[in-house]
C-alpha positions in Angstrom: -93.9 31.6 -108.2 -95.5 34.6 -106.2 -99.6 35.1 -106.1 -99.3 36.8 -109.5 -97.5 33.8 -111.1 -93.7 35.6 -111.6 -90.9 33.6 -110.9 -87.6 34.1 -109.4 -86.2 35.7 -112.4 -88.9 38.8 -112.7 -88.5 42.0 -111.2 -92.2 42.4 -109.9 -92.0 45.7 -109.3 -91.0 46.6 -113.0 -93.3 44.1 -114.4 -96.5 45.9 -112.8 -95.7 48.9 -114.3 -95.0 47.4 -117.5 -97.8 45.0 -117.9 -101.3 45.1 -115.7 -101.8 41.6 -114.3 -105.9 41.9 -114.9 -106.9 39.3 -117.7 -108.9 36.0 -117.3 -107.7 33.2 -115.9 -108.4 30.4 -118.0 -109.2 29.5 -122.1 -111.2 27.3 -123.3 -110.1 27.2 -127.5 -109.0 24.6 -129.1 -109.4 25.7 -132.3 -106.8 27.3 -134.5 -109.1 29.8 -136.1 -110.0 31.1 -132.8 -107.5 30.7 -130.6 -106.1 33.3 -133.9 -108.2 35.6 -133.2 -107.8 35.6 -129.4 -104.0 36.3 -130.0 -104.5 39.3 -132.1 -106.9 40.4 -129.6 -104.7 40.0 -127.5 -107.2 37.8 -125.1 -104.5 37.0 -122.8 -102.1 40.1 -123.4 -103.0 41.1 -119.2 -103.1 37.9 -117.4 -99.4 36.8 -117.1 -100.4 33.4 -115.8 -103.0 32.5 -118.8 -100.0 33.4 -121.4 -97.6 30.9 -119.3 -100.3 28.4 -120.2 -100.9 29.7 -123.4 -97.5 29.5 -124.6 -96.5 26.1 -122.8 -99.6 24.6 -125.2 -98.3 26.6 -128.3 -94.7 25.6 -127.9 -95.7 22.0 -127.0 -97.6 21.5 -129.9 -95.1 22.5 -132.6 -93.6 19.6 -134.4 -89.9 19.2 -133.8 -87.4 16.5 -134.4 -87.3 13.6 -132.6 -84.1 14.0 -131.1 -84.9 17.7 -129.4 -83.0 18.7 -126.3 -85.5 18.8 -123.3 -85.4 20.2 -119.5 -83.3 17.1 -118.5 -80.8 17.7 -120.8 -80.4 21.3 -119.1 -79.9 19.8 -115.9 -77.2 17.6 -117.4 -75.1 20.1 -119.0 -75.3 23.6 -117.3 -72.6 22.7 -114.7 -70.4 21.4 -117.0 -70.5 24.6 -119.6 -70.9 27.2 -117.3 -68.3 26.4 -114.4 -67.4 28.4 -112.2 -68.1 31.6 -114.1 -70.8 34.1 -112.6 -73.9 34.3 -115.3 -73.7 38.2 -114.9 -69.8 37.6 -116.7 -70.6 34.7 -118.7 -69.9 35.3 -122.6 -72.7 35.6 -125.0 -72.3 32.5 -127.9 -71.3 34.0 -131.3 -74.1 33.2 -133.1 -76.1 36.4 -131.5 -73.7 38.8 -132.9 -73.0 41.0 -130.4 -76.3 41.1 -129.5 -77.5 42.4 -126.0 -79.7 40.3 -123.5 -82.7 42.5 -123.4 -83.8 43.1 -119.9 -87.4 42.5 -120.2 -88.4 43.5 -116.7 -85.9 40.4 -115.7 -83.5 41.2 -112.6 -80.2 40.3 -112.1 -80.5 36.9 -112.0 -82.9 36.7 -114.5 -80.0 38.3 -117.1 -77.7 35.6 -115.8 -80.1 32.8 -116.9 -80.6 34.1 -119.9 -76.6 33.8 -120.7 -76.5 30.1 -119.5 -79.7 29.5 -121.4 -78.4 30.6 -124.7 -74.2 29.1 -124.1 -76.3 25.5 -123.0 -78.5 26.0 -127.0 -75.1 26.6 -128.3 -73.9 23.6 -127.1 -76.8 21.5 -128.3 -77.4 23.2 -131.6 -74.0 23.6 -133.3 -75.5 23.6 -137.0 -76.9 27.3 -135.9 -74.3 30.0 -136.7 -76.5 33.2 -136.5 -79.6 33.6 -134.5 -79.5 37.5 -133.1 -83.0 36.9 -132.5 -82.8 34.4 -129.8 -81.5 36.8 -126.7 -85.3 38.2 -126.8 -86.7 35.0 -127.3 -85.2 33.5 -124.5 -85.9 37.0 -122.0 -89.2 35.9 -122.9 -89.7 33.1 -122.4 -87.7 33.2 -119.2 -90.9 34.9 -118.0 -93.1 32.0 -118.4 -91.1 29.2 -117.2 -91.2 27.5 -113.8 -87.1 27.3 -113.9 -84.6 27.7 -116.5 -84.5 23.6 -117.8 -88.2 24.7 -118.6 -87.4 27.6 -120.5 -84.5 25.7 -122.0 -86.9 23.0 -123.4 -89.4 25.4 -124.6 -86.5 28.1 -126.8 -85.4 24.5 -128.1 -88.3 23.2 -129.8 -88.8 26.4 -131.4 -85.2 26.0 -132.9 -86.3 22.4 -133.9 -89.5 23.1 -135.6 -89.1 20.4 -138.3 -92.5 21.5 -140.5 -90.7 23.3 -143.6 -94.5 25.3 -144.1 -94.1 26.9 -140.3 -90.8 29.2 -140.5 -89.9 30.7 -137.1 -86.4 31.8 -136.1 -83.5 32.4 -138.7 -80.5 30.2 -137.6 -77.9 31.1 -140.2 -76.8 34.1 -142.0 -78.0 32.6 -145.1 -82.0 32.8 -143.9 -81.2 35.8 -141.9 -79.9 37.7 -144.7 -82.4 36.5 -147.4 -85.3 37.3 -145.1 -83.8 41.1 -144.9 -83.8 41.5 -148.4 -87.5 39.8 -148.6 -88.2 42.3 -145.8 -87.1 45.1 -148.5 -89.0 43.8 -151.2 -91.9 44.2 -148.9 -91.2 47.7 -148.2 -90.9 48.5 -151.7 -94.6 47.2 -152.6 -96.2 47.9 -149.4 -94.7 51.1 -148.1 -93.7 53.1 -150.8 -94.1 56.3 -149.1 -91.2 55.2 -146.6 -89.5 53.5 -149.1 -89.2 56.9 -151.3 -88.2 58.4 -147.5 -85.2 56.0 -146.6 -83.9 56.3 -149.9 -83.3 60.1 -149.8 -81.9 60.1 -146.4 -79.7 56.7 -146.0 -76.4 56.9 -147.8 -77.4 52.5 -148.0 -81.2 51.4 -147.9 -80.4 48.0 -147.4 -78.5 48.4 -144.3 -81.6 50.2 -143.0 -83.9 47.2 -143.7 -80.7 44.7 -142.3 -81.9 45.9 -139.1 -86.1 45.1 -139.2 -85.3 42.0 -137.0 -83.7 44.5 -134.2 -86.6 46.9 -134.0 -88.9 43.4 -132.7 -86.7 41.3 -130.9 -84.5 44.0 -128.9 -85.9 47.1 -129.2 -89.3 47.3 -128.9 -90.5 47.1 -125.1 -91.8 44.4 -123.2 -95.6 45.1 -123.5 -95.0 45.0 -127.5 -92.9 42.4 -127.8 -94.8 40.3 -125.9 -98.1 40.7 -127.8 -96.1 40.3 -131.3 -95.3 37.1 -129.8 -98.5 35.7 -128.7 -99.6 36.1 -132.6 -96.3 35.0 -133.7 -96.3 31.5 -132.1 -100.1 30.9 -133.5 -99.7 32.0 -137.0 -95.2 32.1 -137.4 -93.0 34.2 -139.3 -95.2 36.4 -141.4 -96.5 38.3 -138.4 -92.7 39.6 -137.9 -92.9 40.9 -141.3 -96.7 42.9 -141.0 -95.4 44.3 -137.5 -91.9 45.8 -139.2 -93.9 46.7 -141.9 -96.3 48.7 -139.5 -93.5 50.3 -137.2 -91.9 51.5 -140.9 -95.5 53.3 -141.7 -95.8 54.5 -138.4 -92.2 55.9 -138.4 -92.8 57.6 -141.9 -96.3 59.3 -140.6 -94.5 60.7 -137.3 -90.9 61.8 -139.4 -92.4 62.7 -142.7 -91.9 66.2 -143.4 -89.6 66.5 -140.1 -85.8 66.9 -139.9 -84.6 63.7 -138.5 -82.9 63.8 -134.9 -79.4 62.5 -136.7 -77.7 62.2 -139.8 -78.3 58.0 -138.9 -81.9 57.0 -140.1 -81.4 53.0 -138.7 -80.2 55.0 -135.6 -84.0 56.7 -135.2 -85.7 54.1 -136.1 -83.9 52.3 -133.4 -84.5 54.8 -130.8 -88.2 55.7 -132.2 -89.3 51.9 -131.4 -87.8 52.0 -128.1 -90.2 54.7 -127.8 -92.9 53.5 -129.6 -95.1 53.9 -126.5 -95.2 57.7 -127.0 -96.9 57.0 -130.2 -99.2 53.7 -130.4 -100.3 51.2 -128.4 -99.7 48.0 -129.0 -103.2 47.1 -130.0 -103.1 50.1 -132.6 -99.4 48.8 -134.2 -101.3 45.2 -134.4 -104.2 46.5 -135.9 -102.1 48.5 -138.5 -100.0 45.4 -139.3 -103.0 43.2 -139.7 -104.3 46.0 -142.3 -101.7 45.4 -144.8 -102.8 42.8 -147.5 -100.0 40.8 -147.7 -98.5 38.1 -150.5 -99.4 34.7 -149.3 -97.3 32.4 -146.5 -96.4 30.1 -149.8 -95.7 33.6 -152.4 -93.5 34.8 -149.5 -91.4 31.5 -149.1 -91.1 31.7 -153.2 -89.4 35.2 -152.7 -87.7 33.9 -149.6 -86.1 31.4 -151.8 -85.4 33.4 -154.4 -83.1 35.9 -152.5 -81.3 32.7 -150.7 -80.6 31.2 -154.2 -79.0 35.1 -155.0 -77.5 35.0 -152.4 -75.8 31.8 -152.7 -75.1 32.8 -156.6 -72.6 35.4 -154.7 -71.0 33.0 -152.2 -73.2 35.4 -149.8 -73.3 32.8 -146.6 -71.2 34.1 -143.9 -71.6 37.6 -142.4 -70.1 39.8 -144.6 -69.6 43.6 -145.5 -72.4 45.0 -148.1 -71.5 46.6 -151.0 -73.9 50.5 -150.8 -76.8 50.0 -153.0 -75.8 53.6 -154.7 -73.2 52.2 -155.2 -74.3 49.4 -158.0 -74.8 52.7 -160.1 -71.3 54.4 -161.1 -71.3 58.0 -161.8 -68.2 57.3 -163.2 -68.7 54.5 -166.0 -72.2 55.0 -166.4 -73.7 56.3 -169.2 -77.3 56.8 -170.4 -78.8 59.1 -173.6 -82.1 58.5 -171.4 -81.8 58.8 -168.0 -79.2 60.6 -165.5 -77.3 58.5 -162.9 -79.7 59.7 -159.8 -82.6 58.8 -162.1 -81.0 55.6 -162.8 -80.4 55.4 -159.1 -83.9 55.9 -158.1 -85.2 53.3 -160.6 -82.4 50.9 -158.7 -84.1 51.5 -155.5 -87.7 50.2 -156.6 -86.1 46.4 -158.5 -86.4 43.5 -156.1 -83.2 43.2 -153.8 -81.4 40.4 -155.3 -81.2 42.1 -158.0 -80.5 45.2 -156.2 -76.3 44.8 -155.8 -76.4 44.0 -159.8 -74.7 46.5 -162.0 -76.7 48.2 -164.5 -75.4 46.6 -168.0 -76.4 48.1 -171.4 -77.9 45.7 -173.6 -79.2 47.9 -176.6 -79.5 51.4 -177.4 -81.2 52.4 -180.4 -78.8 55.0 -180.8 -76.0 52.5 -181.4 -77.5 49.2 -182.5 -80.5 50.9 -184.7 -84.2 51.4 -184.7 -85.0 47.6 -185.0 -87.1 45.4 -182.4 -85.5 42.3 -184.1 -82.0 43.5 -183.1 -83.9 44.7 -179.8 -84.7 41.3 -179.2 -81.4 39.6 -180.1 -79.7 41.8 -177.3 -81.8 41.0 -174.5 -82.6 37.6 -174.6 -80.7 35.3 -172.4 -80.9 38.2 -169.8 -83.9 37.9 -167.0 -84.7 40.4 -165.9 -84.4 43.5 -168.0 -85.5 47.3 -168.0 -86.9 48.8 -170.7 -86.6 52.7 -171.0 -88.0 54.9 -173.6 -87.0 58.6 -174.5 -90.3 60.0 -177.0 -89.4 63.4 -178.9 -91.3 65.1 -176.6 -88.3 64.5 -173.6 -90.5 62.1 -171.8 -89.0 59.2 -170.6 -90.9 56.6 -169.5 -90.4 52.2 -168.9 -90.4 48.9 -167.4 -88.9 46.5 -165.4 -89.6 43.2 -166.9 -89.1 39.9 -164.8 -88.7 37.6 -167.7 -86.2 37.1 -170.5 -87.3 38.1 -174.1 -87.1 34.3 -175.8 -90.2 33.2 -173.3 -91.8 34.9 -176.9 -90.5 32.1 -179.0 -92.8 29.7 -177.4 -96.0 30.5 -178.8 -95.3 29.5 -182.5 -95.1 32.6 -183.7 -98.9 33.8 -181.7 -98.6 37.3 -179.7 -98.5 35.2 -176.3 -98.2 37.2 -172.6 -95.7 35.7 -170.3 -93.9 37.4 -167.0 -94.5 37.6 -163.7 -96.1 40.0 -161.0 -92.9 41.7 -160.2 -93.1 43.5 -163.8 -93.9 46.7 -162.8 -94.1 50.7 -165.3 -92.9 53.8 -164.8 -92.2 57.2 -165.8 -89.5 59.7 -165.0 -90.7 62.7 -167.0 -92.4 64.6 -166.3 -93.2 63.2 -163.0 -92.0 60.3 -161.6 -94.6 57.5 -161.1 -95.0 53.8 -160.8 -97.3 51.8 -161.3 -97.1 47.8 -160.3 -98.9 44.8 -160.7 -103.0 46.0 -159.5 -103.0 42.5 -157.4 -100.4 44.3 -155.2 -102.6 47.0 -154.2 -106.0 45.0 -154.8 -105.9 41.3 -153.9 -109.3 41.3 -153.7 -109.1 40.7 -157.2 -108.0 37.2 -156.4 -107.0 34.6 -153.7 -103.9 33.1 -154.0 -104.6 28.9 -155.2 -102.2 25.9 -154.1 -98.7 26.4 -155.3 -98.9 22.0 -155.3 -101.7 22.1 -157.5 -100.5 24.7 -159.5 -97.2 23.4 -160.5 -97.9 23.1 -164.1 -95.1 22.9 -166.3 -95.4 26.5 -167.2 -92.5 28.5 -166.2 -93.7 32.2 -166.6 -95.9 31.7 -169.7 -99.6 33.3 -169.5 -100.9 33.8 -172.9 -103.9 34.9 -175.0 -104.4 31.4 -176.1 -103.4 29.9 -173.1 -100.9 28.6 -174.8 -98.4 26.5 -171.9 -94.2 25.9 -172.7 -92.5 23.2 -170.6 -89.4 23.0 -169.2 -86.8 20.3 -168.7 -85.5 21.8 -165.0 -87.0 21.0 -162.0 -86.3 23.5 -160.0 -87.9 26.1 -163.1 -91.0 24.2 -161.8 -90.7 25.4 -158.2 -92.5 28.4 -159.0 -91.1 32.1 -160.0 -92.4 34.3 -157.4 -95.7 35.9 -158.2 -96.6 33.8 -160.7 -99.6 33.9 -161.9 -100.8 30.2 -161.8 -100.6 31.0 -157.7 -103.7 33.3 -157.9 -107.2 33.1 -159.2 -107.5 35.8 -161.5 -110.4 37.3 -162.6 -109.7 37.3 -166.0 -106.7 36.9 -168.1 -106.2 40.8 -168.4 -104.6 41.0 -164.9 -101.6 39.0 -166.1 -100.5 40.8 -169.4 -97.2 41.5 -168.3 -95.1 41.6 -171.5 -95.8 40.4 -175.3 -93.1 40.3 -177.8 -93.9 40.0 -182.0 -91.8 40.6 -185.1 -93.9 43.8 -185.4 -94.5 44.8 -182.4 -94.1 45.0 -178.6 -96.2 45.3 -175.7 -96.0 45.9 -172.1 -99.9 45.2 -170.2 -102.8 44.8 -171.2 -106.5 44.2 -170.8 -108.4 47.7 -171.6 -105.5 48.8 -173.5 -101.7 48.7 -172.9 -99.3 50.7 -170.7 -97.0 50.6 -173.6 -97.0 49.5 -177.2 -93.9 49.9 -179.6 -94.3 49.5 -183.6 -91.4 47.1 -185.4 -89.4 49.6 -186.1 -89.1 51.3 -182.6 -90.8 54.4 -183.9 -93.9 54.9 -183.0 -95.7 54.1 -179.5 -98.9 54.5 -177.1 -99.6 54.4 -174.1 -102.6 53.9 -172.0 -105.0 52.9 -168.9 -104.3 48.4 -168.4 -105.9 45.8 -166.4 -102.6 44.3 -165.4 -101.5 47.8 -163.8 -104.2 50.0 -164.0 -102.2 53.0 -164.8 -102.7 56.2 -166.5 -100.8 57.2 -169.6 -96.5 57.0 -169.3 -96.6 59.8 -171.4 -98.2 61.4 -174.6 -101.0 58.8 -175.7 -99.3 58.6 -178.8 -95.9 59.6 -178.9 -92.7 59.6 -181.7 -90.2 57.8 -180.2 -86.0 59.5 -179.6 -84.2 56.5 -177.9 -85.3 52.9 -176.7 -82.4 51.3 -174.6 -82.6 47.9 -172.5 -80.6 47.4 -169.3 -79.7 44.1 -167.9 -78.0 43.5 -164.2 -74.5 42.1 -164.1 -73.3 40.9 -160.9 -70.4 42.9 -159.4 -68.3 40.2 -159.1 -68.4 39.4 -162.8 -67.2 42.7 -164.0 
């Protein structure tokens, strides 16, 4: 180590330029709360020495397995897999997937370690089968180490983390593929304004959001990635998600309203993060990140578990080709007396992503099956979720997406019981589009999120006006739906009126009024201000209604 603690593998010269060596020396915190704090504050962001320490505590302290691969281990094995090769030439393990060694300010022979670093992890870990991430991670950490056994030890015990609550590095396609479409889900409730933008311009928005991992560990510079980091080992994997979420917001506020440089949006992202530098500083993309209100750790790992269990539904677990989101909506076989394919299209691109690949499936039309919510009610149920959309005689069309199947109704003997989740969300189309989602989204003030152990009641979606409470025989129903609304402390019982369903009528929100109410014969409707979404009006207050269809999502590989 030199007199401003680099080590062999740092090119000081670059390093200086990239990051000012001026920070304290020494910290004193041992507690989590504030050594938080420090890390967003980035406390020791400018002493490189003080983040070597920093980090060796951090990465010591995480719980692993107890057989983890340490420095000795290294030492044992890097002859043997590397050989004769020169590092510069050695190949990179599949698991990265074609990924590039980023150079980090490392020189030549800093690159080369990195490439025996990551073939000596492949060797230990064969259960991992797709970590793109770990090429950054390890240029990283390179930086801190006293040799590369050091750095070895330190990238390992971050792959071993063995506390299911503390998420940190994807190691399969599975997680890394389910945490991109959680990643989307995100963007859909937290940055609807960029949302809206990558829809227009990207022939497939999930491809765009595929790449969020890329824009932290790869392209982002040094200075950035390195203070993502610090917070990233003190508080895990959400950070990664409020940074992506920051650079899209950032990216949308510099583009909006501009042509972009190519007909390739996930090509300018890339290229605007590489040169994010030109427009924020690290403290202001950390600050903006830390702005967004986000779900909880526990509500996250709900969704997170959610789109895995897709996922799986699909035999989606090996890297595969994606089927275009536009694509779940064919011009050619679908047909709607309500809404127009791009219409249909757009309300595709606001639905959670697992759901996102599904197929739009009629399930009634008023036209064809009658003016009758018992017949309404005898085509949807067995179908979760569903989208409701309404044509009055005035040609406005408004709707919902509802999370949860129709029969949850049956279990209130025969009361006018609320059930559903926060992923409901209204809408109208005409005539001007507007949602309008569950008001925790945009105001969790109203509520902190409770234990999802303690909260495991046998409930499945069920929130009524009676508090009425159904069971259910499967375990895994009692795992949780995502955004529940046992998880949160609610103010009242108005914030979780999702959806109500009678022989006479049916509702959608409530508390204040109801963003939709339907009369028994699917003839008659209102609409109006609600608690649970705090909208305005879908359409005409009162309105006659012209057509009522349901929609259900049928996996592509059914049809």
């Amino acid at each position: 180590m030199d007199s401003q603690g680099y080590n062999c593998f740092v090119d000081r010269d670059k390093m200086d330029t990239a990051i000012q060596d001026l920070g304290p020396k020494e910290l004193s915190c041992t507690e989590l709360q504030e050594l938080k704090q420090l890390a967003r504050q980035g406390y020791w962001a400018h002493s490189h020495a003080l983040r070597g320490k920093v980090y060796q505590r951090l990465i010591r302290d995480i719980p692993c397995r107890t057989v983890t691969p340490d420095a000795s281990v290294y030492s044992d094995i890097v002859g043997k897999i590397v050989g004769k090769h020169s590092s510069s030439t050695l190949p990179l393990p599949e698991f990265v997937d074609n990924t590039q060694v980023p150079s980090y300010c490392l020189n030549t022979r800093g690159e080369g370690a990195v490439r025996k670093i990551l073939l000596c992890i492949a060797n230990q870990f064969p259960d991992i089968s797709f970590c793109p991430a770990l090429p950054a991670v390890v240029a990283l950490l390179l930086h801190y180490s006293i040799d590369e056994a050091e750095c070895f030890e330190k990238a390992c015990r971050i792959l071993a983390c063995n506390d299911p609550s503390k998420k940190l590095i994807d190691q399969s396609f599975l997680a890394f593929e389910s945490s991109c479409m959680t990643f989307g889900d995100l963007v859909n409730k937290y940055c609807q304004a960029a949302h809206k933008l990558m829809v227009a311009v990207s022939e497939d928005v999930l491809q765009v959001y595929a790449d969020w991992q890329r824009w932290l560990f790869g392209e982002l510079p040094l200075s950035y990635f390195a203070r993502v980091f610090d917070v990233f080992l003190v508080e895990g994997y959400k950070v990664l998600y409020r940074v992506a979420l920051a650079i899209l917001k950032f990216f949308h506020k510099v583009r909006a309203g501009q042509p972009l440089e190519s007909d390739n949006v996930k090509q300018d992202i890339r290229t605007f993060v590489k040169d994010i530098a030109k427009t924020v500083s690290p403290e202001k993309l950390l600050e903006k990140a830390f702005a967004i209100r986000l779900f909880s750790r526990k509500e996250i790992q709900l969704l997170q578990m959610a789109n895995e269990k897709a996922l799986k539904q699909r035999g989606i677990t090996v890297k595969q080709k994606r089927q275009f989101v536009h694509l779940a909506v064919h011009a050619e076989n679908f047909h709607s007396e309500i809404v127009s394919v791009k219409e249909m299209r757009d309300i595709w691109s606001w639905i959670p992503e697992r759901f996102a690949l599904c197929q739009p499936l009629l399930l009634f039309s008023s036209l064809q099956h009658g003016y009758s919510l018992t017949r309404f009610y005898f085509q949807c149920e067995g179908h979760e979720p569903t989208l409701l959309l309404i044509k009055t005689t005035q040609k406005e069309v408004c709707g919902a997406y509802l999370s949860t199947d129709w029969s949850e109704r049956n279990k209130f003997g025969g009361k006018l019981g609320f059930f559903g989740t926060g992923e409901c969300f209204v809408f109208r189309l005409q005539p001007e589009v507007q949602r309008y989602e569950w008001v925790v989204i945009k105001h969790p003030e109203l509520t902190k999120p409770v234990s999802l152990e303690t909260s495991a009641t046998p409930s499945r979606h069920c929130h009524s006006v009676s508090l009425s409470t159904s069971t259910s025989s499967d375990p895994a129903d009692r795992l949780s739906p995502f955004l529940a609304t046992r998880h949160f402390n609610l103010p009242s019982k108005t914030e979780s009126m999702f959806m109500a369903g009678g022989s006479d009528c049916l509702i959608i929100g409530g508390g204040g009024g109801q963003a939709l109410y339907i009369d028994g014969d699917l003839n008659r409707g209102r609409t109006g201000h609600c608690d649970t979404f705090n909208n305005q009006p879908l359409c005409s207050e009162n309105f006659l209604i012209a057509a009522v269809e349901a929609w259900g999502f049928q996996d592509p590989d059914t049809c």
